[in-house]
Backbone atoms as SQL, in Angstrom:
CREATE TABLE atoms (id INTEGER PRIMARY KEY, chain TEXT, resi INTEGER, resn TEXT, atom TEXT, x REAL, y REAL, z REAL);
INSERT INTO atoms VALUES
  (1, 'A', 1, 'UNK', 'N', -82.634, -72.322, 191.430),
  (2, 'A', 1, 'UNK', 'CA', -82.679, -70.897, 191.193),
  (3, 'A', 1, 'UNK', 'C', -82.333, -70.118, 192.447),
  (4, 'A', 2, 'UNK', 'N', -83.044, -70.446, 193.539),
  (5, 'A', 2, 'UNK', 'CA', -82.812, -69.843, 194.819),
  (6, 'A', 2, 'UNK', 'C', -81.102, -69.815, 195.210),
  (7, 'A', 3, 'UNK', 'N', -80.745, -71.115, 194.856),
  (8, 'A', 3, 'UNK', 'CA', -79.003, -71.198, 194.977),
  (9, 'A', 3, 'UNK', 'C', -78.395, -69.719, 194.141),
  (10, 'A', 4, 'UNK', 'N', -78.795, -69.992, 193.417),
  (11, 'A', 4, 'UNK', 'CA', -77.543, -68.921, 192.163),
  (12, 'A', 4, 'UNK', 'C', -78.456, -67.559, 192.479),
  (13, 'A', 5, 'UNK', 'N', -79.425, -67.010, 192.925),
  (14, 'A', 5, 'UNK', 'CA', -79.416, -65.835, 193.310),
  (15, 'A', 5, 'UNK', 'C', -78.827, -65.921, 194.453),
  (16, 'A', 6, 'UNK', 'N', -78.620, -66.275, 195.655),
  (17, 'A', 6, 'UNK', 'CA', -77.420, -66.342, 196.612),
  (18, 'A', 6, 'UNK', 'C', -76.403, -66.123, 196.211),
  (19, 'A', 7, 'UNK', 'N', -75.797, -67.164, 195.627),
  (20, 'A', 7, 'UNK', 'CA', -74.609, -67.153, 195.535),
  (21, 'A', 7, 'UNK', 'C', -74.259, -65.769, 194.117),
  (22, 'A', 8, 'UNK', 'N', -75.224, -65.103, 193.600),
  (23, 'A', 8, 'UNK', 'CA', -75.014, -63.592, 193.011),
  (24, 'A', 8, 'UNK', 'C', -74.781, -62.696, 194.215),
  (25, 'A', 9, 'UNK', 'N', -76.023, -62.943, 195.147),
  (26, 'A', 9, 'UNK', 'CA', -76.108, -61.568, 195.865),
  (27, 'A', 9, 'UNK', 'C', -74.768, -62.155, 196.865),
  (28, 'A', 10, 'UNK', 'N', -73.807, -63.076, 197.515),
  (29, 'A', 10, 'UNK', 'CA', -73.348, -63.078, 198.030),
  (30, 'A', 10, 'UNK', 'C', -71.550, -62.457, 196.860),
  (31, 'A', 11, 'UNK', 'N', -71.957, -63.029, 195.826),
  (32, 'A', 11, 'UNK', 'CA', -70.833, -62.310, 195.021),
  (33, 'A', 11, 'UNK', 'C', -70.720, -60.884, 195.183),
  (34, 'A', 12, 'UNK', 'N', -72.496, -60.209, 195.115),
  (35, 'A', 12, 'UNK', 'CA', -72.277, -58.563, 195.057),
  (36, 'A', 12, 'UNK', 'C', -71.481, -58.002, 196.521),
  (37, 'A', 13, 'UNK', 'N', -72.222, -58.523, 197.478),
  (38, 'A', 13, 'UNK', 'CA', -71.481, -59.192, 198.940),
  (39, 'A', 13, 'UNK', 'C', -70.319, -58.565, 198.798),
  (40, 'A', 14, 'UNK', 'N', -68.895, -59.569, 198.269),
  (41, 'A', 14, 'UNK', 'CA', -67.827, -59.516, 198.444),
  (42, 'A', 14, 'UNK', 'C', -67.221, -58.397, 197.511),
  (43, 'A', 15, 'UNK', 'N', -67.884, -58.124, 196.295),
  (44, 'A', 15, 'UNK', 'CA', -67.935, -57.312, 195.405),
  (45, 'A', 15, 'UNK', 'C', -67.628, -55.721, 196.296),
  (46, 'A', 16, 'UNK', 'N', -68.344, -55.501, 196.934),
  (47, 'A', 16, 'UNK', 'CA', -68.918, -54.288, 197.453),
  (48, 'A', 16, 'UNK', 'C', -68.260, -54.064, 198.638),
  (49, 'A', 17, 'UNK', 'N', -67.583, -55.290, 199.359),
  (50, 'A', 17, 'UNK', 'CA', -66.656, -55.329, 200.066),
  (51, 'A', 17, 'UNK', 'C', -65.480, -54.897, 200.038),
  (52, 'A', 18, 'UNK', 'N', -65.066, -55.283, 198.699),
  (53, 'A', 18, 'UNK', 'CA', -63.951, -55.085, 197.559),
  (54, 'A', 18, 'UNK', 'C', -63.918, -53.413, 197.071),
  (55, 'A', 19, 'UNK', 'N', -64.699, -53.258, 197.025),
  (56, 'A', 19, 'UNK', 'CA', -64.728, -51.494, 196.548),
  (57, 'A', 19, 'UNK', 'C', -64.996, -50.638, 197.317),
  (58, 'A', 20, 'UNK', 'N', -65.143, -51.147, 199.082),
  (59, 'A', 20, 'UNK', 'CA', -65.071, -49.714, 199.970),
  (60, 'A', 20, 'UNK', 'C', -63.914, -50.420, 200.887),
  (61, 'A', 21, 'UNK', 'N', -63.226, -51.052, 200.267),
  (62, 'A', 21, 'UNK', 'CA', -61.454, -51.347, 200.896),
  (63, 'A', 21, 'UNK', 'C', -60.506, -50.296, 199.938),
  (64, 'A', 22, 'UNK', 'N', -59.908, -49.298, 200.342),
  (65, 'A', 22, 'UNK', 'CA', -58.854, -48.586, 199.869),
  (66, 'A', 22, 'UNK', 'C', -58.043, -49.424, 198.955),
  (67, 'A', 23, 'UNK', 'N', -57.790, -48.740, 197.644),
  (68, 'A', 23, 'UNK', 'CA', -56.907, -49.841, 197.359),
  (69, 'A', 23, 'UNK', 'C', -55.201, -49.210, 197.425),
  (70, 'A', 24, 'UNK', 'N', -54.467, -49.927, 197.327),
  (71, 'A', 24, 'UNK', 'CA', -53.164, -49.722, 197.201),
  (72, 'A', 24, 'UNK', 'C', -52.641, -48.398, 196.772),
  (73, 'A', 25, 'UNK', 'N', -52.204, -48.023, 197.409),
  (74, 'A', 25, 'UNK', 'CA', -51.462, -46.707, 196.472),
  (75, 'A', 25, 'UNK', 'C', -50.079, -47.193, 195.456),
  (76, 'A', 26, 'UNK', 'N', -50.332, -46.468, 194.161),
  (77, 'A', 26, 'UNK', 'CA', -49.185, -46.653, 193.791),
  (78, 'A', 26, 'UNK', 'C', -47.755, -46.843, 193.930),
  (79, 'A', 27, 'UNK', 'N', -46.960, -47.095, 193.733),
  (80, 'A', 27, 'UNK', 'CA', -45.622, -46.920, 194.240),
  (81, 'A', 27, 'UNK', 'C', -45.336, -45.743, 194.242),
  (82, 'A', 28, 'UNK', 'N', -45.171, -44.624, 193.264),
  (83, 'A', 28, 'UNK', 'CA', -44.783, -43.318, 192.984),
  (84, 'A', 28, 'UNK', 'C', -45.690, -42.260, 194.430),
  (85, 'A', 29, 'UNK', 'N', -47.343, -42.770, 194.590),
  (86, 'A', 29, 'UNK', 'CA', -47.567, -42.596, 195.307),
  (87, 'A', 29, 'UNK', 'C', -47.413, -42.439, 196.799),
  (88, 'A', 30, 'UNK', 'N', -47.079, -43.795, 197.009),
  (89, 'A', 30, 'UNK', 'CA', -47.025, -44.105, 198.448),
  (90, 'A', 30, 'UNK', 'C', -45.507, -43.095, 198.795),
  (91, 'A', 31, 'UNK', 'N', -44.601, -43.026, 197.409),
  (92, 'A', 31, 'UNK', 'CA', -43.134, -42.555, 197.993),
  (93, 'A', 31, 'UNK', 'C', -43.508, -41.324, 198.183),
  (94, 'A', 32, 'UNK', 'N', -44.349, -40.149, 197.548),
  (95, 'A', 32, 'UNK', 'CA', -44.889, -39.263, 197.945),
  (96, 'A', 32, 'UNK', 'C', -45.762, -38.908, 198.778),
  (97, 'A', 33, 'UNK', 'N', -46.738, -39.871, 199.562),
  (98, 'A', 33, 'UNK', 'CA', -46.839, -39.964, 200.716),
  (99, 'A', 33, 'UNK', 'C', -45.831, -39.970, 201.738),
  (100, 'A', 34, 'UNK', 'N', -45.106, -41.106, 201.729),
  (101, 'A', 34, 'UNK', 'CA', -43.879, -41.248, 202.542),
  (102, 'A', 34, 'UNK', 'C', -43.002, -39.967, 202.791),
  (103, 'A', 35, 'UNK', 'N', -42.878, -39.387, 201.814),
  (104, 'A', 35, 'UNK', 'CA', -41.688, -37.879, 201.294),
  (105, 'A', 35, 'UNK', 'C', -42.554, -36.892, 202.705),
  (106, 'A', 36, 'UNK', 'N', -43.930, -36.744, 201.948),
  (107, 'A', 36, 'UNK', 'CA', -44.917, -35.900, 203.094),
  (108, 'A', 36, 'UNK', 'C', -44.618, -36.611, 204.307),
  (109, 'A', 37, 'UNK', 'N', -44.843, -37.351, 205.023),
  (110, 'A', 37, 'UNK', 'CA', -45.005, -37.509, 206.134),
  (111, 'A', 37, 'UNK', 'C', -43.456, -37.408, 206.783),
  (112, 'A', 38, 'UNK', 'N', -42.234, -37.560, 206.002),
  (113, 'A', 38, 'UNK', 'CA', -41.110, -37.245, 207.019),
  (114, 'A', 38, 'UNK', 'C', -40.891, -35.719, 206.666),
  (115, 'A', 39, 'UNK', 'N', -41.485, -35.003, 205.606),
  (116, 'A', 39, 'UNK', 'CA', -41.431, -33.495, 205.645),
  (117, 'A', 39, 'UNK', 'C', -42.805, -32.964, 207.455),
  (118, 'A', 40, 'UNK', 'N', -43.086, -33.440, 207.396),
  (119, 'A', 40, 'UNK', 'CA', -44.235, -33.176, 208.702),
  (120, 'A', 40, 'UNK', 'C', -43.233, -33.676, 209.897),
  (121, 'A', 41, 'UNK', 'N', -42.891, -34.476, 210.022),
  (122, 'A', 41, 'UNK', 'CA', -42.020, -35.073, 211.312),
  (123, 'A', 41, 'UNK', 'C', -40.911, -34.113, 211.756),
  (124, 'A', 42, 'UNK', 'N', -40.262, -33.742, 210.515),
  (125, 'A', 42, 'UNK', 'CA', -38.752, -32.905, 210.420),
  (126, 'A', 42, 'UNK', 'C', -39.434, -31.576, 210.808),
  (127, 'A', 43, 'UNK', 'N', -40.496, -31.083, 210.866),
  (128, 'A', 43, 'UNK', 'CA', -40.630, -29.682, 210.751),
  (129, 'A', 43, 'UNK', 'C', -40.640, -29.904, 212.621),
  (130, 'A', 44, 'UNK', 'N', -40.981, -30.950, 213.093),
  (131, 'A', 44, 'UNK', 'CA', -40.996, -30.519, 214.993),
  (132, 'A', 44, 'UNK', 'C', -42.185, -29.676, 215.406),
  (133, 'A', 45, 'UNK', 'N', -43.478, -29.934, 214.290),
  (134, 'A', 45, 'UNK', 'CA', -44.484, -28.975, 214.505),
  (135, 'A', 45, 'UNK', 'C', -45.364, -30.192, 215.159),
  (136, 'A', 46, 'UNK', 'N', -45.647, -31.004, 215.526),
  (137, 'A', 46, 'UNK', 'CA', -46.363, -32.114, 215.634),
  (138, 'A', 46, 'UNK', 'C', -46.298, -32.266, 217.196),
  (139, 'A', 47, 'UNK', 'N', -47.762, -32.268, 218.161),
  (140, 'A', 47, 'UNK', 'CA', -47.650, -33.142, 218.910),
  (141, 'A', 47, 'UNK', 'C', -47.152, -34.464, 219.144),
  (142, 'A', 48, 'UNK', 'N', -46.882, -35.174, 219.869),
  (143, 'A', 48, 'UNK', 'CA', -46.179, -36.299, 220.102),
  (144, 'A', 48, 'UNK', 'C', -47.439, -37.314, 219.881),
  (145, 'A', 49, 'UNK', 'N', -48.442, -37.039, 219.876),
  (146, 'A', 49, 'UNK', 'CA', -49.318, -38.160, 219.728),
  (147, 'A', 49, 'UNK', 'C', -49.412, -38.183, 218.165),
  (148, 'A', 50, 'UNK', 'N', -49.318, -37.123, 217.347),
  (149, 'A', 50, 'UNK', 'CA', -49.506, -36.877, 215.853),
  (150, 'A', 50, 'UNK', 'C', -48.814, -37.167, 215.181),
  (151, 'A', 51, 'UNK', 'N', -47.120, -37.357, 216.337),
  (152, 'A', 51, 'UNK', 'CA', -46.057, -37.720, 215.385),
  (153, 'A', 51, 'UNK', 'C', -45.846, -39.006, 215.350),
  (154, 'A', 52, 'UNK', 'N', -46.106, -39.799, 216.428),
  (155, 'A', 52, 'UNK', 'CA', -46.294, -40.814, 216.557),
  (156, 'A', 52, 'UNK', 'C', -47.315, -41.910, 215.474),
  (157, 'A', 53, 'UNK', 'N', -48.652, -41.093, 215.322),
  (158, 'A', 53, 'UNK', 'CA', -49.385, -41.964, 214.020),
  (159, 'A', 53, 'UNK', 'C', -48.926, -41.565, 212.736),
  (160, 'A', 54, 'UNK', 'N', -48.178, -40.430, 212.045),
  (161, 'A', 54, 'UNK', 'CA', -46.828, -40.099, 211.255),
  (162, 'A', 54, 'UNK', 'C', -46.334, -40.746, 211.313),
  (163, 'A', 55, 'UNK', 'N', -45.260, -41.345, 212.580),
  (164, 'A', 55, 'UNK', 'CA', -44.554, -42.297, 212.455),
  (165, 'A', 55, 'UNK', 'C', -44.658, -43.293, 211.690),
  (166, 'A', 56, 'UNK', 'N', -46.019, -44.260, 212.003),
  (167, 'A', 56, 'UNK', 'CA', -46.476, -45.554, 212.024),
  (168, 'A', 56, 'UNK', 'C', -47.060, -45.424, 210.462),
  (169, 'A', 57, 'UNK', 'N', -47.848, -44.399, 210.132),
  (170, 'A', 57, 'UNK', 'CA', -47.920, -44.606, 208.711),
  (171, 'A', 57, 'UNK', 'C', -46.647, -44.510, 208.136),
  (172, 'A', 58, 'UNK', 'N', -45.524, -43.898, 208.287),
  (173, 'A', 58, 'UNK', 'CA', -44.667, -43.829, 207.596),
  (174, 'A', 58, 'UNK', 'C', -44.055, -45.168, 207.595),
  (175, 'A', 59, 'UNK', 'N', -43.939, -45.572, 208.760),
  (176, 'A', 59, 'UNK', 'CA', -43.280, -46.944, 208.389),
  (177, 'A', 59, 'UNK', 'C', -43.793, -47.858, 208.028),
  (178, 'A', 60, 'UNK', 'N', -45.025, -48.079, 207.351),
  (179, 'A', 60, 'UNK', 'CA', -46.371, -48.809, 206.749),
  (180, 'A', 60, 'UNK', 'C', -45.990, -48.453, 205.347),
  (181, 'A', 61, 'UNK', 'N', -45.675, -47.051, 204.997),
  (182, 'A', 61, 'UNK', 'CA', -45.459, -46.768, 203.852),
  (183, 'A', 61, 'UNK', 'C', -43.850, -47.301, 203.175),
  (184, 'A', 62, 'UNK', 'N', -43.010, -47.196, 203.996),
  (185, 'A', 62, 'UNK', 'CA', -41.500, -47.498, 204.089),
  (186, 'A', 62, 'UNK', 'C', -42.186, -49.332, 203.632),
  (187, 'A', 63, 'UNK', 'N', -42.477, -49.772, 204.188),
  (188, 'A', 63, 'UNK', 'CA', -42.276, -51.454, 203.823),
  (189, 'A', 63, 'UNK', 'C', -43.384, -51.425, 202.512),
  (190, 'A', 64, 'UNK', 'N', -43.963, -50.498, 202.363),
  (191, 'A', 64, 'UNK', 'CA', -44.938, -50.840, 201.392),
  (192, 'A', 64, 'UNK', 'C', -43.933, -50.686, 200.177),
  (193, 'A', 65, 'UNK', 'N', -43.207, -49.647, 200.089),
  (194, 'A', 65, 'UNK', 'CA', -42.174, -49.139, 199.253),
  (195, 'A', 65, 'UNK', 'C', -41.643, -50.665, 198.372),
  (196, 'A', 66, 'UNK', 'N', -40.873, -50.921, 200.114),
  (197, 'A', 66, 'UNK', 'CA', -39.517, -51.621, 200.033),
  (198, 'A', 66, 'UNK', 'C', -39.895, -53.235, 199.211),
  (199, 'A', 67, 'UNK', 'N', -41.572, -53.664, 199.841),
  (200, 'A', 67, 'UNK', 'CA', -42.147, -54.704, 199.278),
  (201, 'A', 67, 'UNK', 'C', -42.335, -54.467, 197.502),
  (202, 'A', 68, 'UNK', 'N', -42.447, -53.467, 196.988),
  (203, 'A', 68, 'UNK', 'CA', -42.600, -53.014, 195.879),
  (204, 'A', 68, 'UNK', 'C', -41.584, -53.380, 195.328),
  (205, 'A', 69, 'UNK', 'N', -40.576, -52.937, 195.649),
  (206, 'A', 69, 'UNK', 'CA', -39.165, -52.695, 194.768),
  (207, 'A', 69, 'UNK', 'C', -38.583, -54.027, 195.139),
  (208, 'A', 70, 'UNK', 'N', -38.808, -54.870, 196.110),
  (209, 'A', 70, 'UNK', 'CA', -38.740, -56.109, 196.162),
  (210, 'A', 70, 'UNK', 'C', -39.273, -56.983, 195.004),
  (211, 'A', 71, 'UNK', 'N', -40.642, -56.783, 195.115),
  (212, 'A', 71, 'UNK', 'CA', -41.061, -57.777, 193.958),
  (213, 'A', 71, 'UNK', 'C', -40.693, -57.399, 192.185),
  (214, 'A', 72, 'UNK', 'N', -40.323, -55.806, 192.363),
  (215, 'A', 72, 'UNK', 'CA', -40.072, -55.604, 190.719),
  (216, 'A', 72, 'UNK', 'C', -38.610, -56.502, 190.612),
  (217, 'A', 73, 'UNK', 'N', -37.666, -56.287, 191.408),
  (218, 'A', 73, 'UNK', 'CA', -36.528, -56.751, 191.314),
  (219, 'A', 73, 'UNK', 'C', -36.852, -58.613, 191.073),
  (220, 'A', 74, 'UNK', 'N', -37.528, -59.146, 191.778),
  (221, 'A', 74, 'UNK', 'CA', -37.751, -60.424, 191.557),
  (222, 'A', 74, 'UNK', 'C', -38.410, -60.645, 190.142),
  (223, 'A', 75, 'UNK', 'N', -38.984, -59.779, 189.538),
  (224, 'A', 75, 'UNK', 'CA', -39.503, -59.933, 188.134),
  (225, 'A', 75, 'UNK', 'C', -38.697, -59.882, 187.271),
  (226, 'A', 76, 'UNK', 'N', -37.535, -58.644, 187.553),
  (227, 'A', 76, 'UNK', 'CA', -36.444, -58.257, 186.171),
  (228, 'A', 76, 'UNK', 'C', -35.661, -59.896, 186.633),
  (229, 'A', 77, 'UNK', 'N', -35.242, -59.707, 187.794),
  (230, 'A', 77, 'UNK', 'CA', -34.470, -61.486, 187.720),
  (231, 'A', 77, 'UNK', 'C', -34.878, -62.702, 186.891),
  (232, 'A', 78, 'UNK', 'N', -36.178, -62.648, 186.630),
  (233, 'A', 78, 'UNK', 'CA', -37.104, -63.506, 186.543),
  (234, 'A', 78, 'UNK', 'C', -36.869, -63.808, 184.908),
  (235, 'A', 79, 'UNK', 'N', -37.232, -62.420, 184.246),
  (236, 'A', 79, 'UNK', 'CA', -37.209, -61.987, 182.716),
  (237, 'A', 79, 'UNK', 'C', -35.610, -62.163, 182.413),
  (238, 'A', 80, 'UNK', 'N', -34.711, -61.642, 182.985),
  (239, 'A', 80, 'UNK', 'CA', -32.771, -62.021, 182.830),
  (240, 'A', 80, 'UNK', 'C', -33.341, -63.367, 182.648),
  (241, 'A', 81, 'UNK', 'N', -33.643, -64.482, 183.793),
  (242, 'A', 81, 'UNK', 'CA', -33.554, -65.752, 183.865),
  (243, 'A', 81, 'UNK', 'C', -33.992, -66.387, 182.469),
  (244, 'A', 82, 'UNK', 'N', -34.890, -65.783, 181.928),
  (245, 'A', 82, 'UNK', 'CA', -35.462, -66.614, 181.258),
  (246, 'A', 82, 'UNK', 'C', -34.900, -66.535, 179.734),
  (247, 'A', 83, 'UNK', 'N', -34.270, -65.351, 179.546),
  (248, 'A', 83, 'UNK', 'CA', -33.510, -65.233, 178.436),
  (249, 'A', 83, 'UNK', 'C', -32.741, -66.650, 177.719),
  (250, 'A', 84, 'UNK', 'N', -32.689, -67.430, 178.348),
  (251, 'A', 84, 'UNK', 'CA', -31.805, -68.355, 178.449),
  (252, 'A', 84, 'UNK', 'C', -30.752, -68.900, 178.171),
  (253, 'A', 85, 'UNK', 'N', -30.456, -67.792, 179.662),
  (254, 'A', 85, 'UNK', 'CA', -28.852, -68.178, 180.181),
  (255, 'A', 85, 'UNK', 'C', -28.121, -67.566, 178.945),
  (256, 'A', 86, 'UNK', 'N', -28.576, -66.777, 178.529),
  (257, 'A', 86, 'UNK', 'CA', -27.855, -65.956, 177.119),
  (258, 'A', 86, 'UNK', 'C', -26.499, -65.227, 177.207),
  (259, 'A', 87, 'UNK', 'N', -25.514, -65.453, 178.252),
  (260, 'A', 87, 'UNK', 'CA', -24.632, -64.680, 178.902),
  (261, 'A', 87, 'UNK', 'C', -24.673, -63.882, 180.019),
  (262, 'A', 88, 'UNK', 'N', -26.226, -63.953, 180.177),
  (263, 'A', 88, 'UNK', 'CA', -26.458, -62.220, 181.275),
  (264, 'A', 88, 'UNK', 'C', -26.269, -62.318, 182.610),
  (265, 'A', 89, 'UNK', 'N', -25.738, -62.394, 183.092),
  (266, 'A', 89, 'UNK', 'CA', -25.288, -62.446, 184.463),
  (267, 'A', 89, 'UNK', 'C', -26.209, -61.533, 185.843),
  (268, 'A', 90, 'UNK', 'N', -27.036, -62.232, 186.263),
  (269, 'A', 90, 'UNK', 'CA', -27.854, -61.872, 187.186),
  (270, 'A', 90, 'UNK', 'C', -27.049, -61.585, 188.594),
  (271, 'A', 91, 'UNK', 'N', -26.830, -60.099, 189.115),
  (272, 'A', 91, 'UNK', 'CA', -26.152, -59.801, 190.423),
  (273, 'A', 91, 'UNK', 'C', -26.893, -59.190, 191.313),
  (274, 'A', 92, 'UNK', 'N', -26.505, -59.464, 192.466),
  (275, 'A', 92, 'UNK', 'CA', -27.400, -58.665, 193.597),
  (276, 'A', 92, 'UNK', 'C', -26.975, -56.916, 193.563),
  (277, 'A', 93, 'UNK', 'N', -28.457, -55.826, 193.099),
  (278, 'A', 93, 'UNK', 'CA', -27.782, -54.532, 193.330),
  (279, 'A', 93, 'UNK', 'C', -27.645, -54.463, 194.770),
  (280, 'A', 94, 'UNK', 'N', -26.602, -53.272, 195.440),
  (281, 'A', 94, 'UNK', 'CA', -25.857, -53.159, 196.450),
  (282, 'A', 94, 'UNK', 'C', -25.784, -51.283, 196.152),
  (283, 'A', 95, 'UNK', 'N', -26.663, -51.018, 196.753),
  (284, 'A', 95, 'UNK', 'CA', -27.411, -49.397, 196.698),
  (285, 'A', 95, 'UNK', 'C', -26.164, -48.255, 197.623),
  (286, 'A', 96, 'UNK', 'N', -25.535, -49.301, 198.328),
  (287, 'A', 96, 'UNK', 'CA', -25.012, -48.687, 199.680),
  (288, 'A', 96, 'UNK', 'C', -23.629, -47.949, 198.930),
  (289, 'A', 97, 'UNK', 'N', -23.570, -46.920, 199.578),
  (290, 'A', 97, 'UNK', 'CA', -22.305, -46.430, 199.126),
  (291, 'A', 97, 'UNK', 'C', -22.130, -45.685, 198.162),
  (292, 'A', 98, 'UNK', 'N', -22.916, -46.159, 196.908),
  (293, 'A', 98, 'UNK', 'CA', -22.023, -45.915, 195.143),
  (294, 'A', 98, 'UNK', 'C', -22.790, -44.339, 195.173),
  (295, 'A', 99, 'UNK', 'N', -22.232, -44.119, 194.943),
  (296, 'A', 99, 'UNK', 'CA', -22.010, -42.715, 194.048),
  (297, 'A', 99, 'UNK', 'C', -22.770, -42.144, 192.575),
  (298, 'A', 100, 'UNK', 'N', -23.804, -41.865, 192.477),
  (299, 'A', 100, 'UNK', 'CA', -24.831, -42.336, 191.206),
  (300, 'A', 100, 'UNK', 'C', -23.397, -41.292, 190.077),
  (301, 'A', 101, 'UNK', 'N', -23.164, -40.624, 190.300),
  (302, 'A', 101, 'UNK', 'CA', -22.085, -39.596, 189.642),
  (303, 'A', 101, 'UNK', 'C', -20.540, -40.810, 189.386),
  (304, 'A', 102, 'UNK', 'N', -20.660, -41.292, 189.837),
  (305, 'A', 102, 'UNK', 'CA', -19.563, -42.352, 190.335),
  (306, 'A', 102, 'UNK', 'C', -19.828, -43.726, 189.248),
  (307, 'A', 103, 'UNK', 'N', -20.991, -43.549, 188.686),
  (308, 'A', 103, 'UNK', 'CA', -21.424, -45.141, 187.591),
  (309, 'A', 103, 'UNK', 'C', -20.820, -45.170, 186.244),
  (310, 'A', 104, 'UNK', 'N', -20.462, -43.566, 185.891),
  (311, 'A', 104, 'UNK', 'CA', -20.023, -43.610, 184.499),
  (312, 'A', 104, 'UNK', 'C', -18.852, -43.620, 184.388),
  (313, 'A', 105, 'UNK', 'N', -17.694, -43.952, 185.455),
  (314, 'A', 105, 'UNK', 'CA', -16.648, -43.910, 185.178),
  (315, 'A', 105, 'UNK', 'C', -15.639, -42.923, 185.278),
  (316, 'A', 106, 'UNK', 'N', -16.505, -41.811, 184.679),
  (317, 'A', 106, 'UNK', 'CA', -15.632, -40.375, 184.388),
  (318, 'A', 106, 'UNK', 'C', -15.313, -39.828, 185.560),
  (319, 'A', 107, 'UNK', 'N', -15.347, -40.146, 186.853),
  (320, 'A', 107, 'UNK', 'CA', -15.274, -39.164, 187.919),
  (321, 'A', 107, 'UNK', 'C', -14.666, -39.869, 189.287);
């Protein structure tokens, strides 16, 4: 008995650990975080020490992004893959350059 109330109160333990850790911001989130913090940088209103932890969250937020859209992309690959091999041709997107006005052809 003495075991398994331990090992409860050490569950509530980690439990409680677990719920005063921030959790993740959304994706939509974090990009609106991100959006704010280079609208604060661009304005040149910021001490250098302020812009500097701006900075650093921003680029915390930038990989948080990029890890995001990383792993969705590895999922849609994943779901194509599994279709099986039904014709669909899995390609690397290539963001650089194109022209979103430029996809339909007409222009």
């Amino acid at each position: 008995m003495a075991r398994s109330r331990r090992s409860s109160g050490e569950a509530e333990d980690v439990g409680e650990a677990r719920a005063a850790e921030p959790a993740a911001p959304s994706f939509e989130g974090a990009l609106a975080e991100l959006e704010a913090v280079v609208g604060r940088l661009e304005s040149g209103d910021l001490p250098l020490e302020q812009a500097l932890e701006a900075f650093e969250s921003g680029v915390k937020l930038s990989r948080q992004c990029a890890a995001t859209l990383d792993a969705a992309e590895r999922r849609i690959e994943i779901l194509m893959a599994e279709r099986g091999g039904s014709g669909v041709r899995v390609e690397a997107f290539d963001a650089g350059g194109d022209d979103p006005e430029d996809l339909d052809g007409e222009r």
